[in-house]
C-alpha positions as CSV (number, residue, x, y, z in Angstrom):
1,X,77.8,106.0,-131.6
2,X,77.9,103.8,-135.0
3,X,77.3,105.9,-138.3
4,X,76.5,105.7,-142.3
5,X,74.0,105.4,-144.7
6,X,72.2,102.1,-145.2
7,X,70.0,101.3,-148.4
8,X,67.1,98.7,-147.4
9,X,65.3,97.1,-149.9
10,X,62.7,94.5,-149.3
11,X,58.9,93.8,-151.0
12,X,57.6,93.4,-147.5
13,X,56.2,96.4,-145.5
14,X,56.1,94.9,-142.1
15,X,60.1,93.9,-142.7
16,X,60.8,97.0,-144.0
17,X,58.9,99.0,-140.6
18,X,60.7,96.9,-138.1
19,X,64.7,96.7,-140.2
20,X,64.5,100.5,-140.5
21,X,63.2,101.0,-136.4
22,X,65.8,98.8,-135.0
23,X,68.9,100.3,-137.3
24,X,67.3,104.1,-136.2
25,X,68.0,102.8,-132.8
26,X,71.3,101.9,-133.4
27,X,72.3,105.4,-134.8
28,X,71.8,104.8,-138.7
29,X,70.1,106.6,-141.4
30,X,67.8,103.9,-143.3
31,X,66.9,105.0,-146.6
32,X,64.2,101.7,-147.7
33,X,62.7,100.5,-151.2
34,X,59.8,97.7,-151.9
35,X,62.1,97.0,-155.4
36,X,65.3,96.6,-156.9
37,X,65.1,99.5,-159.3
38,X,65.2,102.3,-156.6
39,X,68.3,100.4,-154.7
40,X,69.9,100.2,-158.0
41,X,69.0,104.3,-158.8
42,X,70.6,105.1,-155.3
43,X,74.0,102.9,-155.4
44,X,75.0,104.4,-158.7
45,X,74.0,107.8,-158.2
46,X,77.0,107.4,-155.0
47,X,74.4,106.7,-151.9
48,X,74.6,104.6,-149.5
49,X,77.7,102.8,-146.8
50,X,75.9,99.3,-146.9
51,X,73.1,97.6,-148.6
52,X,70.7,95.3,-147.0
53,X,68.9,93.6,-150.1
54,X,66.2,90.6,-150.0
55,X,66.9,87.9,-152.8
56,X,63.6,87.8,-154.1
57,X,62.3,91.4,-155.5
58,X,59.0,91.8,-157.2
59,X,60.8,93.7,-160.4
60,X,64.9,91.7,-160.1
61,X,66.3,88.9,-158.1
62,X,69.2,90.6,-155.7
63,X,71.5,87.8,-156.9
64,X,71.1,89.5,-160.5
65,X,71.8,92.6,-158.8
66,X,74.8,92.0,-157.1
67,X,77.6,91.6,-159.4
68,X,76.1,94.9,-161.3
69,X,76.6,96.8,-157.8
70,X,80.2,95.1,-157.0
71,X,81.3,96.2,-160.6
72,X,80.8,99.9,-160.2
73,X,81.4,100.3,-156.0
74,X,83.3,96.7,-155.0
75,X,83.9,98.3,-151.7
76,X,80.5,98.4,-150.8
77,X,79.5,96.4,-148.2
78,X,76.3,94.1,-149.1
79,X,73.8,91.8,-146.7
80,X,71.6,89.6,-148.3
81,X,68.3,88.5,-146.6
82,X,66.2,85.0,-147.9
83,X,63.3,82.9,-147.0
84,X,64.7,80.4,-149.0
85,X,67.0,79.2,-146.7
86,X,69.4,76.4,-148.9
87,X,72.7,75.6,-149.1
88,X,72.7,77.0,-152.4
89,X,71.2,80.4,-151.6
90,X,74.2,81.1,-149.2
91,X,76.5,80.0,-151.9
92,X,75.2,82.2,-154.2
93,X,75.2,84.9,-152.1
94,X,79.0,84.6,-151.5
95,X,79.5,83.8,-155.0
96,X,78.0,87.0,-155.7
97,X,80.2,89.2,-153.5
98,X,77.8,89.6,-150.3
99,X,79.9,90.4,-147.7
100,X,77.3,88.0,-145.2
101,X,74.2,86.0,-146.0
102,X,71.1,86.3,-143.4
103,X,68.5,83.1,-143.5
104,X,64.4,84.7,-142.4
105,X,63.7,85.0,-139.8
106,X,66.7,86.3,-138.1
107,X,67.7,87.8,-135.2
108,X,67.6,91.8,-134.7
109,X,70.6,92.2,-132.4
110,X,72.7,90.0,-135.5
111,X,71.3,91.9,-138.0
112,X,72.9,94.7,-136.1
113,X,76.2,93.8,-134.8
114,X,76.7,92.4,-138.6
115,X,76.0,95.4,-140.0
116,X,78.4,97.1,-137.5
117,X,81.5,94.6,-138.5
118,X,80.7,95.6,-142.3
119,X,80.6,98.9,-141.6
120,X,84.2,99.1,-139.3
121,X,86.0,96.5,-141.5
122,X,88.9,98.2,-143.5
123,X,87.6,99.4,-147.1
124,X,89.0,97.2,-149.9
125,X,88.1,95.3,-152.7
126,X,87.3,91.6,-151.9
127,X,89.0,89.1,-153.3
128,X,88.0,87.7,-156.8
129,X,84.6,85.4,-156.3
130,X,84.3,82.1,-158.1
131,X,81.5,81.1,-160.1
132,X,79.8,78.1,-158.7
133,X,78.3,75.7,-160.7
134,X,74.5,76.4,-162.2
135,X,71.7,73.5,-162.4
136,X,73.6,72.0,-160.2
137,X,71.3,69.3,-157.4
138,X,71.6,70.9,-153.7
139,X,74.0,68.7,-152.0
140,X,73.0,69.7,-148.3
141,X,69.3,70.0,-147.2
142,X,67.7,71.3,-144.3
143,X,66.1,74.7,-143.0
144,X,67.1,74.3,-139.7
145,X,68.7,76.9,-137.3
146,X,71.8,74.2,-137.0
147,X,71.9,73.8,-140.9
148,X,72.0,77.5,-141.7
149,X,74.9,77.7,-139.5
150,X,76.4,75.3,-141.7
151,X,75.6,76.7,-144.9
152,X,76.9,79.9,-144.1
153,X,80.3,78.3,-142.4
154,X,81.1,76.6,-145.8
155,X,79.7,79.8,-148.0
156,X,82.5,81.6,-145.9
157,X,85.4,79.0,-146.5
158,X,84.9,78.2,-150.2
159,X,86.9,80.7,-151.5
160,X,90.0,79.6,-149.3
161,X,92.7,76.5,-148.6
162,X,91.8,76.6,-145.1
163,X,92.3,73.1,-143.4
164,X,89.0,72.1,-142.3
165,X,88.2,69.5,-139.3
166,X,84.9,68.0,-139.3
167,X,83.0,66.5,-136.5
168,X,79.5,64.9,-136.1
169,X,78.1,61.5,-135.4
170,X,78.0,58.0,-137.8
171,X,75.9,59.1,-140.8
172,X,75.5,62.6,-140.0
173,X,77.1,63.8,-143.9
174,X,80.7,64.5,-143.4
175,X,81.7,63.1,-146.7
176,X,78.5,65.2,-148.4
177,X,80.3,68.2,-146.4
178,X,83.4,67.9,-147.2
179,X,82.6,67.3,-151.1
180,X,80.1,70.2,-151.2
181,X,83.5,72.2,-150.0
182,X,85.7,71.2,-152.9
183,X,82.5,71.1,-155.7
184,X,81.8,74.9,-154.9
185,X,85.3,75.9,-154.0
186,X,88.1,77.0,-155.9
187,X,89.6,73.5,-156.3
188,X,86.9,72.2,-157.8
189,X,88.6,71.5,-161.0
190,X,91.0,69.3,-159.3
191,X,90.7,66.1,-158.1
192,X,88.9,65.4,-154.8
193,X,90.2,61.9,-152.7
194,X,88.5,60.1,-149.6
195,X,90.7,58.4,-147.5
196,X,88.7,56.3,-145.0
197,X,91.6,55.5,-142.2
198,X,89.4,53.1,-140.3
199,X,89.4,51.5,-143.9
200,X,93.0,50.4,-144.0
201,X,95.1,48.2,-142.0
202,X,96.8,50.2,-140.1
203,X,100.3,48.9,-141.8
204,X,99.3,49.5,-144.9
205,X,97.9,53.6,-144.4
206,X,101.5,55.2,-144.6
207,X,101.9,53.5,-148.3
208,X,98.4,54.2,-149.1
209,X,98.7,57.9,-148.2
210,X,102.4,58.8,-149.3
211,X,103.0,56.1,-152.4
212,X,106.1,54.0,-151.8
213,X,108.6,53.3,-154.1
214,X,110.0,49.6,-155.1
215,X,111.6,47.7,-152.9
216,X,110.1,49.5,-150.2
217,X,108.8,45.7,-148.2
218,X,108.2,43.2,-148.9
219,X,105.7,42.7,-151.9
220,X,106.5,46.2,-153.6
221,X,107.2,44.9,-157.0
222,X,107.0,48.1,-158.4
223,X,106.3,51.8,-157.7
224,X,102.8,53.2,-156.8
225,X,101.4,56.4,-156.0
226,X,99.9,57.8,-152.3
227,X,96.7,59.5,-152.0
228,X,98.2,62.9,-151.8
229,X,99.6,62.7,-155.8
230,X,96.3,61.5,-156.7
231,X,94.9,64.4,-154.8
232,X,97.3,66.8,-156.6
233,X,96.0,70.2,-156.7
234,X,92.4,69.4,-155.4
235,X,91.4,68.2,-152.2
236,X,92.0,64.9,-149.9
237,X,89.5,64.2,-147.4
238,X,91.0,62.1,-143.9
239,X,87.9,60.5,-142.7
240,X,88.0,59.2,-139.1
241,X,91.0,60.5,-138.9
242,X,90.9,58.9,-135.0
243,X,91.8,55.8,-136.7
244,X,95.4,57.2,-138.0
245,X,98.3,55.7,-136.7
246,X,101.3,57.5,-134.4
247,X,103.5,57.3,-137.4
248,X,101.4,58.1,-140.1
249,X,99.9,61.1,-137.8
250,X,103.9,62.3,-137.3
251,X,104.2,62.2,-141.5
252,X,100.7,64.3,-142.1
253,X,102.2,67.0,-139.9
254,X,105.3,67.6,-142.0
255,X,103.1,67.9,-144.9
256,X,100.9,70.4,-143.2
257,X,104.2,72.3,-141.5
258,X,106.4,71.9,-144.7
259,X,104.0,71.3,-147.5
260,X,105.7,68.2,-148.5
261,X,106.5,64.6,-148.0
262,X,108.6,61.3,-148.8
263,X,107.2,58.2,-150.3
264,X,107.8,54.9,-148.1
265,X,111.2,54.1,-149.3
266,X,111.8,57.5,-150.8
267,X,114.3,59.8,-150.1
268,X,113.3,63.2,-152.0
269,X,110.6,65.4,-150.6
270,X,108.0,65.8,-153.4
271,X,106.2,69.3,-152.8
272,X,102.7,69.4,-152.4
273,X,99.5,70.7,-152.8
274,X,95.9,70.0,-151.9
275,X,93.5,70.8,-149.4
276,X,93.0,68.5,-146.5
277,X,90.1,68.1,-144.6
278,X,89.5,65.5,-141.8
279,X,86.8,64.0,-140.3
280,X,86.3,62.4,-136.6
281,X,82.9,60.6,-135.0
282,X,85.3,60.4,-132.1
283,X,86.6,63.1,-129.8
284,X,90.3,63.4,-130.5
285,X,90.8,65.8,-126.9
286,X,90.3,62.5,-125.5
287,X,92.3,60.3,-127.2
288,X,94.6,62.9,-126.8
289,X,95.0,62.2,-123.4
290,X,94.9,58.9,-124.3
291,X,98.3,59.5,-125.9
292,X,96.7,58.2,-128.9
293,X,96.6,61.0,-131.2
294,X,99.0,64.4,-131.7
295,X,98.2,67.4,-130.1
296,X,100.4,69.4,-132.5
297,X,98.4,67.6,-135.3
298,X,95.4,68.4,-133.7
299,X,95.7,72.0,-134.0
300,X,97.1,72.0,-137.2
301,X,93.7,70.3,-138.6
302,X,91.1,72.0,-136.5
303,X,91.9,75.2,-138.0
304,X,88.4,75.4,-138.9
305,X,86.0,73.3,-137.2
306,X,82.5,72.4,-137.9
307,X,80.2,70.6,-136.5
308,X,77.6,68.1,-137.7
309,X,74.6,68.2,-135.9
310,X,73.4,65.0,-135.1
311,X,70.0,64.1,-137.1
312,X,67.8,64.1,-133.4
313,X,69.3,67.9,-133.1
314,X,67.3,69.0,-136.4
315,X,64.2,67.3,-136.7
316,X,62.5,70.1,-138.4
317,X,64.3,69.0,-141.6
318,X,63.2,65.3,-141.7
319,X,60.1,66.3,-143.9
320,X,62.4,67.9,-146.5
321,X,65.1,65.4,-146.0
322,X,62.2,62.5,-146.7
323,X,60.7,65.0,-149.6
324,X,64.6,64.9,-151.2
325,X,64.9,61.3,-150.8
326,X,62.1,59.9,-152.4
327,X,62.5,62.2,-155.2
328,X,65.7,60.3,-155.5
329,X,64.4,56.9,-155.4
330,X,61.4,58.2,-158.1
331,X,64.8,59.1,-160.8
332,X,65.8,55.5,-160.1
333,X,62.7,54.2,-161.3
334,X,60.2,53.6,-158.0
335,X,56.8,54.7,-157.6
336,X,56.1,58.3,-156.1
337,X,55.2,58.2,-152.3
338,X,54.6,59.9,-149.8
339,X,53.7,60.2,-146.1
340,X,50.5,60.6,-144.1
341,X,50.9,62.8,-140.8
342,X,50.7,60.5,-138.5
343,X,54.2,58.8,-140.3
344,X,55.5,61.9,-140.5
345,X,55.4,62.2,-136.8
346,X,56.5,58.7,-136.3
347,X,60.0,60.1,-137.7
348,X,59.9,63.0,-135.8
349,X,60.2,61.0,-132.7
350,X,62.4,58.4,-133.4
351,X,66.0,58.5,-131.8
352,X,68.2,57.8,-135.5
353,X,71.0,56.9,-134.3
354,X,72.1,55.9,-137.8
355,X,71.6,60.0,-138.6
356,X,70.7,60.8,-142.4
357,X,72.0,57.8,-143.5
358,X,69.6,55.3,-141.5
359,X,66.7,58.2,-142.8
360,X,67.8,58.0,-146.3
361,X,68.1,53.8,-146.4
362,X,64.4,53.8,-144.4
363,X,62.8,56.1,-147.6
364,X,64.3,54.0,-149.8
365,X,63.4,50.8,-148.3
366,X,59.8,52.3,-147.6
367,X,59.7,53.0,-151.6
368,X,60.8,49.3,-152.3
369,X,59.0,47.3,-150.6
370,X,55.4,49.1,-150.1
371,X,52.9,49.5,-153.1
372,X,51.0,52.4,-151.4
373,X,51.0,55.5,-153.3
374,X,50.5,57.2,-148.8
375,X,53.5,55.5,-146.2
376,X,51.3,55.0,-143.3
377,X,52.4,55.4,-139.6
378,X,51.7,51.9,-138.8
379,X,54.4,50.9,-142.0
380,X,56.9,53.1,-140.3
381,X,56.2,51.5,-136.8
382,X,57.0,48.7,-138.4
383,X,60.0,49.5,-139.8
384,X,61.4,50.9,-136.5
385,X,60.8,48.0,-133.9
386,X,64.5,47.7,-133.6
387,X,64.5,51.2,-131.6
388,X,61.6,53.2,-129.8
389,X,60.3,56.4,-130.0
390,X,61.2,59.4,-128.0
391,X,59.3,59.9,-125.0
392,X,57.2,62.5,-124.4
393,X,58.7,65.5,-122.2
394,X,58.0,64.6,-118.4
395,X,55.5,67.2,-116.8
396,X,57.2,69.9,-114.3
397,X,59.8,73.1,-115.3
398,X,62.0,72.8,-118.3
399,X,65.0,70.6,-116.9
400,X,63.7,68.5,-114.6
401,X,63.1,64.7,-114.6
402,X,60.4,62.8,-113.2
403,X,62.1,61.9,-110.2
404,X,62.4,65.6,-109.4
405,X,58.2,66.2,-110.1
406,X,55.9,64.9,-108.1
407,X,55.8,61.9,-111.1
408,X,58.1,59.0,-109.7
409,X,59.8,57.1,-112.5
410,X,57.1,53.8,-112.4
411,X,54.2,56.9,-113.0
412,X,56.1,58.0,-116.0
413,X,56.9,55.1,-117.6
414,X,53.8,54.0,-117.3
415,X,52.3,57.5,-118.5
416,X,54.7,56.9,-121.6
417,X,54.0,53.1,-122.3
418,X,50.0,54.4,-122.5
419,X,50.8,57.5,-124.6
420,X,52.8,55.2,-126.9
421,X,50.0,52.2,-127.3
422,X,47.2,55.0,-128.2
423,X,49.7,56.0,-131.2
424,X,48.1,52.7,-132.5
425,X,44.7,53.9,-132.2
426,X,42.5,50.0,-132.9
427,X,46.1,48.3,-134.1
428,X,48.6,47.1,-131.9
429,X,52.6,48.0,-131.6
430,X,55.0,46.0,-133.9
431,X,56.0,42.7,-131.7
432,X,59.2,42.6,-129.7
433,X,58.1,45.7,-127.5
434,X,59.7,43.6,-124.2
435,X,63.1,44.1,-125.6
436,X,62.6,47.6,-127.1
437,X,61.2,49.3,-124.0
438,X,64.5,47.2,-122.0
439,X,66.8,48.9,-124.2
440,X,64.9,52.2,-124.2
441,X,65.5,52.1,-120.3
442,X,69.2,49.8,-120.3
443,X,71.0,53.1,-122.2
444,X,70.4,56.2,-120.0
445,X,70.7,54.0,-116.6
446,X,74.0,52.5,-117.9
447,X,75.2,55.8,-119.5
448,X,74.8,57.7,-116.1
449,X,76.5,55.0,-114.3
450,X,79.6,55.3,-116.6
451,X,79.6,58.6,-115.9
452,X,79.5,58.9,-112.3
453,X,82.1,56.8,-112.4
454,X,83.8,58.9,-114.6
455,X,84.3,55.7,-117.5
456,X,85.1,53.5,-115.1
457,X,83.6,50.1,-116.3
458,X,84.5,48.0,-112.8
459,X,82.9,50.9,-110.4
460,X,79.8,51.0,-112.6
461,X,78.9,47.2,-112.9
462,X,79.6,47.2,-109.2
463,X,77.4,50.0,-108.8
464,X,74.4,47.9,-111.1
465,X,74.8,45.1,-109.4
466,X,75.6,43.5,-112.3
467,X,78.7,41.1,-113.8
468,X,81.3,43.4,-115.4
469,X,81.6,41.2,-118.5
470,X,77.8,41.8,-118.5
471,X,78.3,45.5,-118.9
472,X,81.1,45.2,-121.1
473,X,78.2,43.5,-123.3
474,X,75.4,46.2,-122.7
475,X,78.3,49.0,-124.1
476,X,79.1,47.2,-127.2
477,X,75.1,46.4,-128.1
478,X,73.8,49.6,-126.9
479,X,76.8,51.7,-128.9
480,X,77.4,53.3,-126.2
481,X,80.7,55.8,-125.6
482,X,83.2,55.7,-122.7
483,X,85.3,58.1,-122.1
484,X,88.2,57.9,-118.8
485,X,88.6,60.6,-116.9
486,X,91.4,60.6,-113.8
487,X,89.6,63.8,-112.0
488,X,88.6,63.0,-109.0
């Protein structure tokens, strides 16, 4: 049965009732405050095994708080709970020396099984913490579940040289990621690089990574430094690091293995250090198999994945994303807009397969071109003919499709294609719906073809009924992905 003393402090009652119930249960004693005074009077009198503080108190802020606590009992374990949930408030709770960072509303049995790992780790001091910059514009937005997980990821890994791997969709923010890393890590001072691999010809990467010396080919008049001595004692960031050839992948592993490397031409290893972190839309397992890419290299960079949730995944953050966004365009000189509900929702619906990015060039292209102070829906509509909306969720159990409802696919097409034209209320939908509603149906039919045939583009035209040069077509317009499999 778990043990210790645990000091709760939080404004609100209801929190308070239901934080001290469920830590009872688990075998604690709860002592609990409304304010930041008591907590304080109780951690220097000696009280306490772990602390379980809200940010915002009605007499201190917690993140005040904290660095008095970690000065006169560093060993003390301490949880930090915030509504605000931004990439800057789990920063600055790991800046601060919290040992973990809990966005509201959370999860009892985490709460719990967090406070048991704090409680059994072994009792030293943490390392030193790093100030992270004040004032500073939040680089990462969004509330979401998926962006919490994020925040807290990266609040973990800023302190360290960890390599980092990170994966996610066109447009997603790997780049923004991956700079946020080295802005509010402990290389910050340094440099950082971005390498773009699919960038380069693929001749040319090895010299543009590692520097070559003169002499080395032909039209090396004279010496000139790689990425990694530009990166020197900061961070270099690989993106689609897919793209990297065999012989460029074989001399990033015996940088990562030996921590150094040999200019094209060059014949003394020049030590190194930076911090690499890669980035991949594509999934390297695959062109593993493929033969394509390293598995040794693999490992070596995935040491920490993350994942980039794709901007359809977290749709609860397109209001503050569009919010962020146009404050941006308004510093750049454009009018202040905004968006009525029914635009809002518009958004909300829409596939983005362009991710953030497409979101962030739609704001800025709705604050260019449109004098209205309010971005109606039928201005968004209009701006999105090129893709169309989500449909609404068949009826039946969670899971099933129309086919396996008593709907049959002509019902709920139908059913969708009336839904969609009273979104238009006495206006009609942007023209060009013919090919829109084609390519709406074209992706999923194709994509399950290609994958009951397990990538196999021959067996799936021949399964259409349609040319296979025709297919070959459909993939490359509709973006979609294939990957071979040999399984039978």
């Amino acid at each position: 049965m778990p043990s210790g003393q645990i000091l709760l402090a939080d404004d609100d009652a209801a929190i308070r009732t239901v934080l001290n119930q469920a830590l009872s249960r688990a075998g604690y004693e709860v002592r609990s405050s409304s304010n930041a005074a008591t907590l304080w009077r109780w951690v220097s009198q000696g009280e306490g095994d772990l602390v379980i503080t809200d940010v915002m108190m009605p007499d201190e802020n917690a993140f005040d708080l904290l660095p008095r606590i970690k000065k006169i009992r560093p060993e003390l374990p301490i949880i930090v709970m915030s509504a605000q949930n931004t990439f800057m408030t789990a920063i600055k709770a790991s800046e601060r020396g919290a040992y973990e960072y809990l966005p509201k509303p959370f999860d009892l049995k985490e709460l719990v099984a967090v406070v048991g790992r704090a409680l059994s780790r072994p009792r030293s001091a943490p390392g030193g913490a790093h100030a992270v910059p004040e004032n500073e514009d939040i680089p990462l937005v969004g509330r979401s579940q998926a962006m919490q997980e994020i925040y807290r990821a990266l609040a973990r890994l800023m302190p360290t040289d960890l390599t980092v791997m990170i994966t996610g969709e066109s447009g997603t923010g790997k780049e923004l990621v991956a700079k946020a890393l080295h802005d509010y890590g402990k290389r910050r001072q340094g440099p950082f690089v971005a390498v773009n691999m699919a960038a380069i010809p693929r001749e040319l990467i090895e010299s543009e990574l590692f520097g070559h010396e003169k002499g080395a080919f032909t039209g090396a008049t004279a010496r000139s430094t790689g990425r990694f001595e530009q990166a020197e004692g900061g961070t270099l960031f690989l993106d689609e690091i897919g793209d990297m050839p065999m012989e460029a992948q074989t001399r990033l592993l015996r940088v990562l293995q030996q921590g150094e490397y040999t200019t094209v031409g060059g014949r003394v290893p020049i030590k190194t250090n930076v911090r690499i972190v890669a980035a991949t839309n594509k999934d390297l397992r695959v062109l593993i198999q493929q033969g394509l890419f390293r598995e040794d290299l693999y490992f070596r960079l995935n040491v920490v994945p993350l994942r980039l949730p794709p901007l359809r995944e977290r749709v609860e953050d397109i209001p503050d994303l569009v919010r962020h966004f146009f404050v941006l365009v308004e510093k750049e000189g454009l009018g202040r807009k905004q968006l009525d509900v029914e635009a809002m929702d518009r958004l909300k619906r829409y596939r983005w397969p362009g991710n953030v990015r497409e979101l962030e060039n739609l704001v800025r292209r709705l604050a260019a071109l449109y004098p209205q102070d309010t971005i109606t829906g039928a201005i968004v509509d209009a701006e999105l003919d090129s893709q169309p909306l989500l449909p609404p969720q068949p009826a039946g159990k969670p899971g099933q499709t129309a086919l396996q409802t008593s709907e049959g696919l002509s019902d709920a097409v139908e059913r969708h294609l009336s839904e969609y034209f009273s979104g238009f209320r006495d206006s009609l939908p942007p023209p060009g719906l013919y090919h829109r509603i084609l390519r709406e149906i074209e992706g999923p039919l194709i994509g399950a073809a290609l994958a009951a045939t397990r990538g196999n583009q021959i067996r799936a035209a021949e399964l259409l009924g349609v040319n296979r040069n025709t297919l070959r077509k459909k993939v490359r317009d509709l973006d979609l992905m294939v990957v071979r499999s040999n399984r039978a």
